[in-house]
Structures are given as structure tokens and as C-alpha cells.
ChimeraX commands (.cxc) that place a marker at each C-alpha (Angstrom):
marker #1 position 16.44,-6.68,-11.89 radius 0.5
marker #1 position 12.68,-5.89,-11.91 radius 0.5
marker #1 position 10.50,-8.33,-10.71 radius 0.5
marker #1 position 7.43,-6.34,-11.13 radius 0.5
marker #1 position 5.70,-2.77,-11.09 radius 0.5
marker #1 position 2.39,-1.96,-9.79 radius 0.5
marker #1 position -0.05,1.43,-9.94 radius 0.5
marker #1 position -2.95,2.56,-8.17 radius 0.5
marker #1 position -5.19,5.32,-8.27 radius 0.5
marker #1 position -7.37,6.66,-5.22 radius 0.5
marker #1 position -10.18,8.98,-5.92 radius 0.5
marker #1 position -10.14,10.34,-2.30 radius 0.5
marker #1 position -13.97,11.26,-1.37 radius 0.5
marker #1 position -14.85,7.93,-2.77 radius 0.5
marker #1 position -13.01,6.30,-0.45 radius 0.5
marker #1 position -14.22,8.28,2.61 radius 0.5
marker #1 position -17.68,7.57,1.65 radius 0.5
marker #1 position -16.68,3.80,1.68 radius 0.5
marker #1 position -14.78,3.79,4.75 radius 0.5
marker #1 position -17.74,5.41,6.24 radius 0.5
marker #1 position -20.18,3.01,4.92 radius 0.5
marker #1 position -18.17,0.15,5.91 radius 0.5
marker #1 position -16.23,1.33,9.26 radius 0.5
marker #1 position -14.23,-2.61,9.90 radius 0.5
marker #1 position -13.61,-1.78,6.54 radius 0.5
marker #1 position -10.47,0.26,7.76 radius 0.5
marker #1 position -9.02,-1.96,10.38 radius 0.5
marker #1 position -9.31,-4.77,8.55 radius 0.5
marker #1 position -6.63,-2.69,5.14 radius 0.5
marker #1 position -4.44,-0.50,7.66 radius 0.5
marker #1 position -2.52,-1.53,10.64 radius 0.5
marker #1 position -2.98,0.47,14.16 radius 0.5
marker #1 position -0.83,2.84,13.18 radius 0.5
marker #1 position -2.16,3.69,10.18 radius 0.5
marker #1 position -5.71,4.06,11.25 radius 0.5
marker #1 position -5.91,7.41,12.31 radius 0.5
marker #1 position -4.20,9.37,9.66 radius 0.5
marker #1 position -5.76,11.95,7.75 radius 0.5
marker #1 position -8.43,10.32,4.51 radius 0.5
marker #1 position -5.96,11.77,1.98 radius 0.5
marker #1 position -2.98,9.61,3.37 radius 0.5
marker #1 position -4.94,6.71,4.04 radius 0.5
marker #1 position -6.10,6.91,0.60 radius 0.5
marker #1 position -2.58,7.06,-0.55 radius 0.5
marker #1 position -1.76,4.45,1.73 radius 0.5
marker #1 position -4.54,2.11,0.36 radius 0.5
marker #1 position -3.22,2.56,-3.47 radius 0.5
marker #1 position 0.36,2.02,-2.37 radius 0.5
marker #1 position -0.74,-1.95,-0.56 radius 0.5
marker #1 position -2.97,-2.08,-4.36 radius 0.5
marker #1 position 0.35,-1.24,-6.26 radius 0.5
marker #1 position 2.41,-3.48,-4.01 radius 0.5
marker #1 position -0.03,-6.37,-4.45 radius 0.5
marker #1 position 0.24,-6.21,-8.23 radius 0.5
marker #1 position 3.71,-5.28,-8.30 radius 0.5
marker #1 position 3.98,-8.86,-6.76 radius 0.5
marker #1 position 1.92,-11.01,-9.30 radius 0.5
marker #1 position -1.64,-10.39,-7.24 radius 0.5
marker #1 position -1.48,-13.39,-5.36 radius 0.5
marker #1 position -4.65,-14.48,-3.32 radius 0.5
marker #1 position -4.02,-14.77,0.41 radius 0.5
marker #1 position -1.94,-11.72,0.99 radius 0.5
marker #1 position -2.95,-9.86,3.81 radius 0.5
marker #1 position -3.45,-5.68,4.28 radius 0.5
marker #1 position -2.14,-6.25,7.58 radius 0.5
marker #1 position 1.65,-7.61,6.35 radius 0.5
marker #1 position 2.23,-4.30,4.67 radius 0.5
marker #1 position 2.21,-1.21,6.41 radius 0.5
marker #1 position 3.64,1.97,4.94 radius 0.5
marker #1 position 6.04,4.74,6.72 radius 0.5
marker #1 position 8.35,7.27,6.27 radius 0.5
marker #1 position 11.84,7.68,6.77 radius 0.5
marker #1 position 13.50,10.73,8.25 radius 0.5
marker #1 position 13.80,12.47,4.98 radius 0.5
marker #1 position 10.00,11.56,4.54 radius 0.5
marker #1 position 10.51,9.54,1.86 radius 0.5
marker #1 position 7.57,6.40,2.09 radius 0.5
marker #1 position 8.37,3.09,2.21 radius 0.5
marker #1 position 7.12,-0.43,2.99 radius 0.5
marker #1 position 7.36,-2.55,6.41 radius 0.5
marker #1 position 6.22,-6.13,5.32 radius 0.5
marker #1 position 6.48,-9.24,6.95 radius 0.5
marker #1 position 3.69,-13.04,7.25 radius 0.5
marker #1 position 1.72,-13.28,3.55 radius 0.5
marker #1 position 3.77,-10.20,1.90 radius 0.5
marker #1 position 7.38,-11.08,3.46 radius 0.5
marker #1 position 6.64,-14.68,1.84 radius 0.5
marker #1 position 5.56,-13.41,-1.67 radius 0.5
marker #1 position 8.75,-11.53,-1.97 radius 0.5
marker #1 position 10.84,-14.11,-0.53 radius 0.5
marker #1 position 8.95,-16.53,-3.27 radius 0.5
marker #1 position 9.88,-14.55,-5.97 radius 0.5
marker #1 position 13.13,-13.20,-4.91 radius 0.5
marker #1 position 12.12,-9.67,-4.26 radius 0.5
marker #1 position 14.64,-7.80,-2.21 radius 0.5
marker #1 position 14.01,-4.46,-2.34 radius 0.5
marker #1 position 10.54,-2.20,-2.72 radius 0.5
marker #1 position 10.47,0.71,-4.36 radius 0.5
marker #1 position 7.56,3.33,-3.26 radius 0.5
marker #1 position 5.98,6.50,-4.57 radius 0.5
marker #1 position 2.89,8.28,-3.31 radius 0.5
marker #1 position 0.87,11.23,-4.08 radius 0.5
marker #1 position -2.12,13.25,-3.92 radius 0.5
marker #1 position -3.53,16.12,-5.37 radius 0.5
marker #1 position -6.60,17.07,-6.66 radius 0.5
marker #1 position -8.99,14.79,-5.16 radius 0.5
marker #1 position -6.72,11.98,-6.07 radius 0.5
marker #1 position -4.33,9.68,-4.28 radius 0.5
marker #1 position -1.53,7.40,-6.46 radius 0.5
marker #1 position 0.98,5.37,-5.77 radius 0.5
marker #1 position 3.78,3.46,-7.70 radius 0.5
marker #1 position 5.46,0.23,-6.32 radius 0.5
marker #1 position 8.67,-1.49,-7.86 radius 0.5
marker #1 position 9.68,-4.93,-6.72 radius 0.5
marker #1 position 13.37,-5.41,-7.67 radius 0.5
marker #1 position 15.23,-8.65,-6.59 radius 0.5
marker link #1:1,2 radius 0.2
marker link #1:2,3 radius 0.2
marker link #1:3,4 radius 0.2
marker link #1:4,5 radius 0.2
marker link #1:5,6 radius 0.2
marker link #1:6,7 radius 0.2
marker link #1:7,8 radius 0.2
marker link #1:8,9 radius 0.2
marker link #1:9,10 radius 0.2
marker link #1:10,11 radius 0.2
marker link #1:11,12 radius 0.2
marker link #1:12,13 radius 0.2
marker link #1:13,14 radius 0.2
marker link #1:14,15 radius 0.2
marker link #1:15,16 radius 0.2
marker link #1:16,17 radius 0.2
marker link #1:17,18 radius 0.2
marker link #1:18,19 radius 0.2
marker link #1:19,20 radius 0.2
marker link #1:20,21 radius 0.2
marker link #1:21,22 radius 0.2
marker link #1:22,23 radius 0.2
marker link #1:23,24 radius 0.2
marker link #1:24,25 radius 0.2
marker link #1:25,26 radius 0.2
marker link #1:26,27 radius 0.2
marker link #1:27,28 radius 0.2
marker link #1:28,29 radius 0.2
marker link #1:29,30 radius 0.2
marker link #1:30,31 radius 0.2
marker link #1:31,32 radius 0.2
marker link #1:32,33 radius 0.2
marker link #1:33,34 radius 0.2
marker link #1:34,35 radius 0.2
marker link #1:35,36 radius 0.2
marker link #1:36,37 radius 0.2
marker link #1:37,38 radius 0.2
marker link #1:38,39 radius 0.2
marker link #1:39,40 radius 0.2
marker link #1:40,41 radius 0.2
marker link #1:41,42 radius 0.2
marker link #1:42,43 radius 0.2
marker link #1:43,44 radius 0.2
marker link #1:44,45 radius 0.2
marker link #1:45,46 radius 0.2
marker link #1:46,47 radius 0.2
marker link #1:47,48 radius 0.2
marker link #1:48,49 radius 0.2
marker link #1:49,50 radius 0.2
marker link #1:50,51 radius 0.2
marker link #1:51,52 radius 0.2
marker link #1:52,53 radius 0.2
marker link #1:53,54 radius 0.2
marker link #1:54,55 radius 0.2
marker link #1:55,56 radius 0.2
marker link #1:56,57 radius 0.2
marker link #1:57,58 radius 0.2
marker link #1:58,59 radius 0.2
marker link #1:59,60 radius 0.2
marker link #1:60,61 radius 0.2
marker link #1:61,62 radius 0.2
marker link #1:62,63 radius 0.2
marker link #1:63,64 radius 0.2
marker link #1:64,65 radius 0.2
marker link #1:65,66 radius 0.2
marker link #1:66,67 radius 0.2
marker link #1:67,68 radius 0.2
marker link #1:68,69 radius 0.2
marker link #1:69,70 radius 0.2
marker link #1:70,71 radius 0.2
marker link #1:71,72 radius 0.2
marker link #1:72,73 radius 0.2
marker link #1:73,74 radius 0.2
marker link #1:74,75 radius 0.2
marker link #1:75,76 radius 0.2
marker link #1:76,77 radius 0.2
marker link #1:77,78 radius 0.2
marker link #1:78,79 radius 0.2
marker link #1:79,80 radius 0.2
marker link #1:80,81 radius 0.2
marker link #1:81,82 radius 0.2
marker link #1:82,83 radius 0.2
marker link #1:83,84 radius 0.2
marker link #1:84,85 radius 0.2
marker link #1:85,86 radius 0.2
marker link #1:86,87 radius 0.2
marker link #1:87,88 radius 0.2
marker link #1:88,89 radius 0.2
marker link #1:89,90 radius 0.2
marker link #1:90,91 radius 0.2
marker link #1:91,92 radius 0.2
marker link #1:92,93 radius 0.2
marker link #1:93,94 radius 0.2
marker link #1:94,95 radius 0.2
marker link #1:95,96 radius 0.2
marker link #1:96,97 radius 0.2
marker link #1:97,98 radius 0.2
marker link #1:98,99 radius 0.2
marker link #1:99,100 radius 0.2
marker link #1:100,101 radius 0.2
marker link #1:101,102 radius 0.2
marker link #1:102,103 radius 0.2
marker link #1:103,104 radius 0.2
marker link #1:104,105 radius 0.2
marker link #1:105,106 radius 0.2
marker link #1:106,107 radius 0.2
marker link #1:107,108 radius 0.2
marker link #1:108,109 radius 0.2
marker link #1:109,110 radius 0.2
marker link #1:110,111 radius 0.2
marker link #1:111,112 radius 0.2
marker link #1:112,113 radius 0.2
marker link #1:113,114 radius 0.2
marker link #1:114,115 radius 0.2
marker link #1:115,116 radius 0.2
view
């Protein structure tokens, strides 16, 4: 069953320019080894934790730092979550996370389903 679905849209230079302006800006949304990816997947990476946190309701309290994103072997992204994110789910009987990324065109999206 779906417990929720979440979108988020990136426009890529934008973020640069904020992660620039605001440099703790990116340790405090991406975990160490996230950090140093390129601005495009970072971007993407920032949209997917924005789609996951809607996908679960929005709560307030959730922190960047309990979801970090990957890839399998196929390349295929997906979510490692555990503290404020691993609890969410847990609350609301999430079991599985579904994940889609892309960008292209200046843009970085990403799609998160929450089934349980």
C-alpha cells in the first residue's frame, strides 16, 4: 500500500550559488559521503531528501543527516535512513522507499514513494 509520494525539483545553478553563499549550508543537508559529489548530483540528492520528507507527511524534526542516498550495483538510487527518518517510517508503517532521480537541462528531480 502507498503511504505517501513526494516530488522535488532542483534548478541546479541556483543551488550552487546557494551552497556557495552559505558553505555549512552543505554539511549540515548531505552526509560525508555525499559532500563531495559533483553540484548536479548533489542537487539531485537534495530534491530526493525534499521528496522523501513529503513523501512522509513533512514532519518537523527530521534530520538531512538520517537520509543519505546511494546506489546499488546496477546504479539504481536508493535511500539509507536511520535516527529522525528511520522513526517517521517506523511511525507510519513505511517499509519500503521507492527512489527516482534525474537531471537534465539545468534541472535536478526526484520522486520518492513510501509504501508500507
Amino acid at each position: 500500500m502507498i503511504v505517501g509520494v513526494g516530488i522535488d525539483v532542483v534548478e541546479i545553478d541556483r543551488f550552487e550559488q546557494k551552497l556557495a553563499d552559505t558553505p555549512q549550508m552543505r554539511d549540515r543537508l548531505f552526509t560525508p559521503s555525499e559532500r563531495d559529489l559533483p553540484i548536479r548530483s548533489l542537487a539531485a540528492r537534495f530534491a530526493a531528501k525534499e521528496a522523501l520528507s513529503k513523501a512522509l507527511g513533512a514532519p518537523p524534526g527530521m534530520s538531512w543527516q538520517d537520509a543519505e542516498v546511494d546506489k546499488n550495483s546496477d546504479g539504481q538510487p536508493y535511500f539509507r535512513t536511520g535516527g529522525t527518518v528511520q522513526a517517521r517510517m517506523s511511525a507510519l508503517d513505511v517499509d519500503a522507499l521507492h527512489l527516482s532521480l534525474t537531471h537534465d537541462g539545468g534541472i535536478a528531480s526526484a520522486v520518492c514513494i513510501a509504501e508500507g
